[in-house]
VMD Tcl script that draws the C-alpha trace (Angstrom):
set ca {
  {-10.48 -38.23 -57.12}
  {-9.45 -41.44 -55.18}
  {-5.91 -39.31 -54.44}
  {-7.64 -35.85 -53.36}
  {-9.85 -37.55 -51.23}
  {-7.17 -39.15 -49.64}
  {-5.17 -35.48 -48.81}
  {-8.36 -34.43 -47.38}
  {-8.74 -37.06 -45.36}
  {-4.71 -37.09 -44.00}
  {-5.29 -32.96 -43.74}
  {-8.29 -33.98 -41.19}
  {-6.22 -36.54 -39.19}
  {-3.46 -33.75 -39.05}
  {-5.80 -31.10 -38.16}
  {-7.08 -33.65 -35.78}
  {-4.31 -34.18 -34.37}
  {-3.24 -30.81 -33.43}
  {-5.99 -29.98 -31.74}
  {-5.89 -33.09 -29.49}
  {-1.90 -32.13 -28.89}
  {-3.21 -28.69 -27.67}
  {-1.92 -28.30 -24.20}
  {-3.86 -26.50 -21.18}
  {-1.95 -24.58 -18.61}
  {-4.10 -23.75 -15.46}
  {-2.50 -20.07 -13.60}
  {-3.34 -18.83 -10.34}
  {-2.11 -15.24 -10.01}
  {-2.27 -12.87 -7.69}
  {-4.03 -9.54 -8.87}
  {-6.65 -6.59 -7.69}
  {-9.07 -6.41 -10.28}
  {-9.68 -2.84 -9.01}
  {-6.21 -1.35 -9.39}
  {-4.90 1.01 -12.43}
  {-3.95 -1.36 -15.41}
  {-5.40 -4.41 -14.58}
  {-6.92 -3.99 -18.13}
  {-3.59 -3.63 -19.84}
  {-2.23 -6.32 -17.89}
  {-5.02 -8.35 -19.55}
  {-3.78 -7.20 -22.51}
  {-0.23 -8.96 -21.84}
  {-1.34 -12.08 -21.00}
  {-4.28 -12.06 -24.27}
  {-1.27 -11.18 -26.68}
  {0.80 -14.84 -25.54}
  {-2.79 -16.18 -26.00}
  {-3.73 -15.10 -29.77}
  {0.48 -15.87 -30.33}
  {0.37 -19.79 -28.99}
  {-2.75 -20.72 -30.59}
  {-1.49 -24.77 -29.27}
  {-1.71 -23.57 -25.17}
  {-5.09 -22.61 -23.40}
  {-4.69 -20.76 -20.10}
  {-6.92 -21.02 -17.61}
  {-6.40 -18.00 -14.99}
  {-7.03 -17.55 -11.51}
  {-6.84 -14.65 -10.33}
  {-7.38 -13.30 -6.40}
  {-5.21 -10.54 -4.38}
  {-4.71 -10.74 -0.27}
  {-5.67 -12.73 2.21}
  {-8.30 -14.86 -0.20}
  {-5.24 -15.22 -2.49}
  {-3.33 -17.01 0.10}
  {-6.43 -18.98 1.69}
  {-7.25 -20.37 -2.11}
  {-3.25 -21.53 -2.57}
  {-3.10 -23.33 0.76}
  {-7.01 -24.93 -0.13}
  {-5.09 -26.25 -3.43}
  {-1.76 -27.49 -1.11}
  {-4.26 -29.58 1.07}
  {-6.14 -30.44 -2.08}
  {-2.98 -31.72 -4.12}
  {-4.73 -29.85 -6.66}
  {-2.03 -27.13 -7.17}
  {-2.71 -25.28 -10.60}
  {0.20 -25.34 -13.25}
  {1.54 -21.73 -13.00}
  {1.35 -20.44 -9.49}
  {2.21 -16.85 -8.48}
  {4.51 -17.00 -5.43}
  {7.11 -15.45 -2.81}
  {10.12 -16.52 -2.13}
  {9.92 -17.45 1.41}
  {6.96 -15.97 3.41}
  {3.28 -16.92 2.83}
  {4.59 -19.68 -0.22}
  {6.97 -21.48 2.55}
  {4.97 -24.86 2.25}
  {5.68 -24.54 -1.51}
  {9.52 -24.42 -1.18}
  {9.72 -26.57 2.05}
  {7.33 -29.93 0.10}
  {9.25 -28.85 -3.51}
  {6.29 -28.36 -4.75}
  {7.43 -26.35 -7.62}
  {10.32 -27.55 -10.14}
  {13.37 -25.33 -10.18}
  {13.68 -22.74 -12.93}
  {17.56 -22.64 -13.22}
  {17.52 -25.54 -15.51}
  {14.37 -24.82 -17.01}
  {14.97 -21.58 -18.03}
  {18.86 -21.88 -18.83}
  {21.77 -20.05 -18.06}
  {21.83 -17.21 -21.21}
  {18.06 -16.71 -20.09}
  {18.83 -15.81 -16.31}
  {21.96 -14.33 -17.25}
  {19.60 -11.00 -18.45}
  {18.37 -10.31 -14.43}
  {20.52 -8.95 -11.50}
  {22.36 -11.50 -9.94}
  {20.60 -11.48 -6.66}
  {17.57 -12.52 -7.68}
  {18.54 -16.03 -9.31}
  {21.02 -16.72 -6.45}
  {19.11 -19.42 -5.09}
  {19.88 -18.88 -1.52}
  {18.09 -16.91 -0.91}
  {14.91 -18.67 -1.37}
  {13.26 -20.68 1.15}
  {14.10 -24.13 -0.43}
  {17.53 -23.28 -1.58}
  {16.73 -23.37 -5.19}
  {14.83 -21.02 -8.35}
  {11.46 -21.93 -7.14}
  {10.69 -19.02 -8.34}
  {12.06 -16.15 -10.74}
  {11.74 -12.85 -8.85}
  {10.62 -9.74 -10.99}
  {12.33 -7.24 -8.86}
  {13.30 -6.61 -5.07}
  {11.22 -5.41 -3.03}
  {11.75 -2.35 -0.19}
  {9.32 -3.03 2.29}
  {9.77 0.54 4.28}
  {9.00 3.70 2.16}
  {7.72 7.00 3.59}
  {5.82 7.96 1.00}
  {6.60 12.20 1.84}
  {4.04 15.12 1.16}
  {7.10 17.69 1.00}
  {4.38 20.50 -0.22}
  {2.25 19.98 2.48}
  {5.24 20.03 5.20}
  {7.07 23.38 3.47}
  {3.01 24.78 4.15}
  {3.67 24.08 7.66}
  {6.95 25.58 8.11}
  {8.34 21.90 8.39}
  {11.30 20.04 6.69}
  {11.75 16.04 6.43}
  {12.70 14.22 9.60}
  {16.46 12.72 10.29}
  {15.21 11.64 13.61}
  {12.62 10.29 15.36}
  {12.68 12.70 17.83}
  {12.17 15.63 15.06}
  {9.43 13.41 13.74}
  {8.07 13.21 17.10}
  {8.48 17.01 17.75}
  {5.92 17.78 13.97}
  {2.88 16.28 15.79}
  {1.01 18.95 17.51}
  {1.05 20.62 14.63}
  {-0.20 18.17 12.01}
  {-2.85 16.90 14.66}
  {-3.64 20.83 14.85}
  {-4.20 21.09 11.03}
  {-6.56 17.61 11.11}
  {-3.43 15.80 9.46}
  {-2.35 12.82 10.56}
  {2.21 12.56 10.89}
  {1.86 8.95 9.40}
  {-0.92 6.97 7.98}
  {-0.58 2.87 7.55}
  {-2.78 0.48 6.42}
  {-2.82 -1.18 10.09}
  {-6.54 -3.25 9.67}
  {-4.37 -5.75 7.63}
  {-2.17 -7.00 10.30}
  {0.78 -8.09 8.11}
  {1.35 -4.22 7.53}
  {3.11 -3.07 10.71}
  {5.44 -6.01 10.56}
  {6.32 -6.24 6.84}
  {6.54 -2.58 6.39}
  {8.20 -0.87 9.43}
  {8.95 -2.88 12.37}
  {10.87 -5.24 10.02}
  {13.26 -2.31 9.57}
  {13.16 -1.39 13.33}
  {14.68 -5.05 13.50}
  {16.92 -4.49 11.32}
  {18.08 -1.14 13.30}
  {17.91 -1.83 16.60}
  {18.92 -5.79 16.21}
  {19.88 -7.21 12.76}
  {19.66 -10.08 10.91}
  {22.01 -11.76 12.92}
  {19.93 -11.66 15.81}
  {16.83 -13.24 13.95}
  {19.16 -15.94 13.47}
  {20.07 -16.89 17.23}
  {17.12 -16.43 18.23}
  {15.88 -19.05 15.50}
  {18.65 -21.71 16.84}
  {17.41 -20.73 19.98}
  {20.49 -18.91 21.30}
  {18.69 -15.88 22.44}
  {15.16 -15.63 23.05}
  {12.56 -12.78 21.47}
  {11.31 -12.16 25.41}
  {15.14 -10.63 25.90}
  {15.28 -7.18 26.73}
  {16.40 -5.78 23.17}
  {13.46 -7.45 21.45}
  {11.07 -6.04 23.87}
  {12.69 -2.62 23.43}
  {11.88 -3.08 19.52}
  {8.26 -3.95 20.56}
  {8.49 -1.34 23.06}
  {9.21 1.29 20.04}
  {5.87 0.43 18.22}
  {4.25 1.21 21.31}
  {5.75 4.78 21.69}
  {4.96 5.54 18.04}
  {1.33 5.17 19.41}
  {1.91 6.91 22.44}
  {3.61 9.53 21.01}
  {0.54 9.81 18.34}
  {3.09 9.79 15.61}
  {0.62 6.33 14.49}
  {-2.60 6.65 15.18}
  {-4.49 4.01 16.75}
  {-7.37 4.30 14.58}
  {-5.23 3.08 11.77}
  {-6.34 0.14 12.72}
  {-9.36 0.96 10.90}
  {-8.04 1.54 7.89}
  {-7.90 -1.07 5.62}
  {-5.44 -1.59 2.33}
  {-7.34 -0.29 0.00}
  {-8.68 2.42 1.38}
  {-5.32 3.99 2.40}
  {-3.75 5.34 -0.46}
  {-6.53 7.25 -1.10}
  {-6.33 9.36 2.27}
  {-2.68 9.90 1.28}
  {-3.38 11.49 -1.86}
  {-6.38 13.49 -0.34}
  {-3.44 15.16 1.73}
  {-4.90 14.11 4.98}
  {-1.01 12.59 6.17}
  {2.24 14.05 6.28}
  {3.68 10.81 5.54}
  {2.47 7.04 4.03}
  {4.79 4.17 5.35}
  {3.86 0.81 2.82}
  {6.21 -1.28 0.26}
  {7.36 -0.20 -2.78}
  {4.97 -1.54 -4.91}
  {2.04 1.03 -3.36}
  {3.39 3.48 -5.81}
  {1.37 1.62 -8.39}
  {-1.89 2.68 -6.60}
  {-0.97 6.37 -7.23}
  {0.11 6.28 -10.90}
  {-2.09 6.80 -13.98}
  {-4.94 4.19 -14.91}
  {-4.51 3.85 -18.22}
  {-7.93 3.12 -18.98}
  {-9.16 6.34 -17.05}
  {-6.72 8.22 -17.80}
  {-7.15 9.31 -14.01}
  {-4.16 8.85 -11.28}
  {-4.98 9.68 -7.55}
  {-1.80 11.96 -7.69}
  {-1.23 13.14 -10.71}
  {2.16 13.28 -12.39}
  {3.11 16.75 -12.47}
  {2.23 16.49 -8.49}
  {4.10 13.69 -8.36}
  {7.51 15.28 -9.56}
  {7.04 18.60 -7.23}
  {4.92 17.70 -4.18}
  {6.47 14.01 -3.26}
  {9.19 12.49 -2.21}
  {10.39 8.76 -0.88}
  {12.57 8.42 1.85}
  {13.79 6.27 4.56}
  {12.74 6.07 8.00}
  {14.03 8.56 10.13}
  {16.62 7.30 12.88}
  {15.41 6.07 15.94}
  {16.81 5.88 19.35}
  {18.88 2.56 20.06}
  {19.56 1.48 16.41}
  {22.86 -0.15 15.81}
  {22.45 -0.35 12.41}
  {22.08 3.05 10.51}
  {20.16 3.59 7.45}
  {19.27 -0.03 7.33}
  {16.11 -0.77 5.31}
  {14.06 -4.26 5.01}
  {13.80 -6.22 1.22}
  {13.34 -9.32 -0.08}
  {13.45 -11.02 -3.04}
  {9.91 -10.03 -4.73}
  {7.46 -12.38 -6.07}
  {7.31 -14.18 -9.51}
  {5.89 -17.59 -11.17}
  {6.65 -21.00 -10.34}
  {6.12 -24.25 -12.00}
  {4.03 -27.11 -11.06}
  {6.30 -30.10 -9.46}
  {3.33 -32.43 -10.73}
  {4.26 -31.67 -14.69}
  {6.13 -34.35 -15.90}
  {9.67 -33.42 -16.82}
  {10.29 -33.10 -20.85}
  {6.28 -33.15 -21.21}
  {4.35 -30.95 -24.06}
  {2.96 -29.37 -20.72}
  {6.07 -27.77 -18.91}
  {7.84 -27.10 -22.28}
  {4.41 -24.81 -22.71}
  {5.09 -23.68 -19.09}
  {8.71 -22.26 -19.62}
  {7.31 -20.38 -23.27}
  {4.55 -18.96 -20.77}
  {7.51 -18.01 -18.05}
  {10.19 -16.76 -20.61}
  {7.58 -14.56 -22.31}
  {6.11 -12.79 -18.59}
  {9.72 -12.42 -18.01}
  {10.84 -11.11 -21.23}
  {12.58 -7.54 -22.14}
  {9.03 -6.13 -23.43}
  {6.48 -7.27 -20.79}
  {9.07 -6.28 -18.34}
  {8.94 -3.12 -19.40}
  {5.68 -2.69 -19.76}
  {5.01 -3.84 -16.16}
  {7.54 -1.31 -15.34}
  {5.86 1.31 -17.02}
  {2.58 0.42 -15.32}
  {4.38 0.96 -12.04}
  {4.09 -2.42 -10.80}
  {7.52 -3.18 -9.44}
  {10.89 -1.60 -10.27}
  {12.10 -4.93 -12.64}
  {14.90 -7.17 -12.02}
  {16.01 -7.80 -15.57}
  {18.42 -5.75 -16.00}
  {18.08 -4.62 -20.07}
  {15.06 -2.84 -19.46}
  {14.70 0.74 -20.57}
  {11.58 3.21 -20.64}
  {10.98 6.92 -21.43}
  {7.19 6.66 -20.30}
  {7.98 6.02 -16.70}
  {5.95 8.38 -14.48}
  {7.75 10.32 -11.60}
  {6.75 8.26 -8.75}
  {8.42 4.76 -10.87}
  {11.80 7.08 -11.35}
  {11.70 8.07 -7.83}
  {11.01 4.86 -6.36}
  {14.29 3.45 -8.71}
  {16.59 6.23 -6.85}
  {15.11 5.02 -3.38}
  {16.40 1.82 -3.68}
  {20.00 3.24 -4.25}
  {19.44 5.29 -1.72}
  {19.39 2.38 0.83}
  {22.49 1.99 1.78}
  {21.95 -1.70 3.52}
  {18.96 -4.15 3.78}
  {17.65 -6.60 6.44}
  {15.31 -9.19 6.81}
  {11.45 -9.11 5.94}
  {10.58 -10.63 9.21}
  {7.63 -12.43 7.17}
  {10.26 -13.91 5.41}
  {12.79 -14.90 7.47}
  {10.48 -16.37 10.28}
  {7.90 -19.32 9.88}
  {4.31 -18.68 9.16}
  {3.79 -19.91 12.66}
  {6.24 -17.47 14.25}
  {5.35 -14.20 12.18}
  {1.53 -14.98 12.96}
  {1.20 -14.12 16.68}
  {3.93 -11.18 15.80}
  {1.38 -9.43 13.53}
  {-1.52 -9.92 15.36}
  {0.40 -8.55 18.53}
  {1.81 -6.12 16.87}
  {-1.99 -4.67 16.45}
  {-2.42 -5.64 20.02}
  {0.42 -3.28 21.09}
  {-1.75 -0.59 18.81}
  {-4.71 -1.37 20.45}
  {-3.54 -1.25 24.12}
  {-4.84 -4.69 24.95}
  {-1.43 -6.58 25.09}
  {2.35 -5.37 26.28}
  {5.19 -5.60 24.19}
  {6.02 -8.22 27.33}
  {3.30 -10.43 26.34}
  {3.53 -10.60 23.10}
  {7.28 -11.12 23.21}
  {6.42 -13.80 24.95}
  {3.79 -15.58 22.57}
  {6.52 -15.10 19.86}
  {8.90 -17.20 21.97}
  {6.72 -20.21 22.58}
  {5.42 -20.02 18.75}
  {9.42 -20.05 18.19}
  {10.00 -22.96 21.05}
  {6.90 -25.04 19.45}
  {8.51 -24.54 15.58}
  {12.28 -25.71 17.36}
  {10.59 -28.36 18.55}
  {8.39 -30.02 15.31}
  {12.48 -29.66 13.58}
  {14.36 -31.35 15.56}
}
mol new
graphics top color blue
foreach p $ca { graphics top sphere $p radius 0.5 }
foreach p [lrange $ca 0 end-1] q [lrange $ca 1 end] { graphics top cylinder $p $q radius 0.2 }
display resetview
């Protein structure tokens, strides 16, 4: 009796023990609630759960400009959750810039990264010149989303130039349809997803780089003319400026309602299009989606020097906590948690939910909607990319670019002026790194 007694008692201290050894791993990730397969991406994250019975995750989750509010509250805080959602450059600069985050390459080893395209664990191209973060795909930040049946209605074909683009707008505005609809009320949109590319064109990256060492300034003449572009579109009514009404959510929506010829955004939208598996309801359905759409690149426009040129960056992914000490119960939990969101089958299944065209490069489906395929042969399409201007500049730089940039589509500020508020954000941010 004496020795059973004892086992039960060494069970309990075991049992005891395990649970005390359980390990908590706070997230914060970025997510809309609202959008199609937030439930199955629930699922995902549930099934590491019920599998790791020893980690508890506490999750975060926020999408847009609360998202980003929330991370900087925890960077002032010093209270920066465990697993953090994040770009690599762009709105997560102060993560890369203080090292907030550990770097994956070690972490994560070799044979593991050695299953994505090579781009996307090159650490330069990160903002702190190391894996902050592991990218799940790369992201094209200019798409025209194309309504190809509604233009063949019209008697019109896709545009190779602006000035054919230009030349469909009397009769679209004739018809009640608007030539291009953007999501314009969130200001990052005109400079993340079109005038990055007009950059690109008419500049390059090269130029974004003098100006940043302060050889050339963004009040010269070919900036403006960039600037000066932007404010044609509107003039020309090719952009409406009510757009600037229209906020990110609501736009897709209009789009799929056939009330524009053409949708500029990033190459993630296509998710808001594509079947909710829990509905069973898309906003364009997929037989619609193989014979009314296409994607294409933005027409060429007067003064570009660089043909064909496209914006990308590196897309977003999960970092690591800095404040986890190394070799600790808690970031060995933290790589199972990364290795498993980055893994051949959630990979896939995030690619089959449309949320990103993946950067691992084993991943197969045959339940890929149109719009996902489509999206995959846009990106070869592209025959050259160039900077994100979000993500090349400084937050204090691209901010007084996007809010002018809805000042040029309101009429209440020249391309001059805001060229100019650009250059002494850009003669302030020389100054603080010197």
């Amino acid at each position: 009796m004496k020795k059973i007694c004892s086992a039960l008692v060494f069970l309990l201290i075991l049992s005891m023990g395990a649970y005390a050894q359980k390990t908590t791993l706070t997230v914060y990730d970025y997510i809309d609630a609202t959008a199609p397969g937030y439930a199955e991406n629930e699922a995902i994250w549930q099934k590491f759960i019920d599998e790791n019975p020893d980690i508890t995750i506490v999750k975060e989750e926020l999408s847009n400009e609360p998202f980003h509010q929330k991370l900087a509250a925890y960077v002032a805080a010093g209270t920066l959750p465990d697993i953090i959602y994040m770009y690599p450059s762009g709105r997560s600069t102060m993560l890369h810039e203080q090292k907030l985050v550990k770097d994956l390459a070690p972490l994560l080893g070799k044979d593991f990264l050695s299953n994505f395209i090579p781009s996307v664990t090159d650490p330069s191209g990160q903002k702190g010149k190391y894996l902050a973060e592991l990218p799940q795909s790369i992201s094209y930040t200019t798409v025209m989303f194309t309504n190809t049946k509604l233009l063949s209605e019209l008697g019109l074909k896709v545009p190779a130039t602006y000035a054919e683009l230009k030349a469909m707008v009397p009769k679209l505005r004739a018809k009640g349809i608007r030539p291009v609809l953007m999501a314009n009320k969130d200001d990052w949109v005109m400079q993340s997803c079109l005038f990055s590319t007009i950059v690109g064109r008419m500049l390059g990256d090269d130029w974004i780089d003098k100006a940043l060492a302060g050889k050339v300034k963004f009040t010269d003449k070919e900036f403006i003319q960039a600037l000066e572009f932007v404010q044609t579109m509107y003039k020309d009514g090719v952009i409406g400026r009510d757009t600037i009404q229209i906020s990110y959510g609501e736009a897709p929506a209009l789009f799929a309602e056939g009330k524009a010829a053409f949708f500029i955004d990033g190459d993630w939208r296509q998710n808001a299009f594509l079947t909710d598996p829990a509905s069973g309801k898309a906003l364009i359905d997929p037989k619609r989606q193989q014979t009314d759409f296409e994607f294409y690149n933005f027409p060429a426009i007067p003064g570009e020097k660089n043909p064909g040129v496209g914006s990308a960056v590196l897309g977003c992914g999960y970092g690591i906590s800095a404040s986890i000490p190394a070799g600790s119960d808690k970031e060995k939990a933290a790589v199972r948690l990364l290795k498993y969101l980055y893994s051949a089958d959630v990979q896939r299944q995030y690619l089959e939910l449309g949320r990103y065209i993946t950067s691992r490069k084993d991943v197969k489906s045959d339940k890929l909607e149109p719009f996902t395929l489509k999206m995959a042969e846009y990106h070869d399409s592209v025959p050259k990319t160039c900077y994100v201007l979000d993500g090349a500049l400084d937050t204090s730089i691209y901010t007084p670019l996007n809010l002018g940039l809805q000042q040029i589509g309101l009429g209440t500020k020249t391309p001059q002026e805001v060229a100019q508020s650009i250059q002494v954000a850009v003669d302030a941010w020389r100054a603080s790194h010197k």
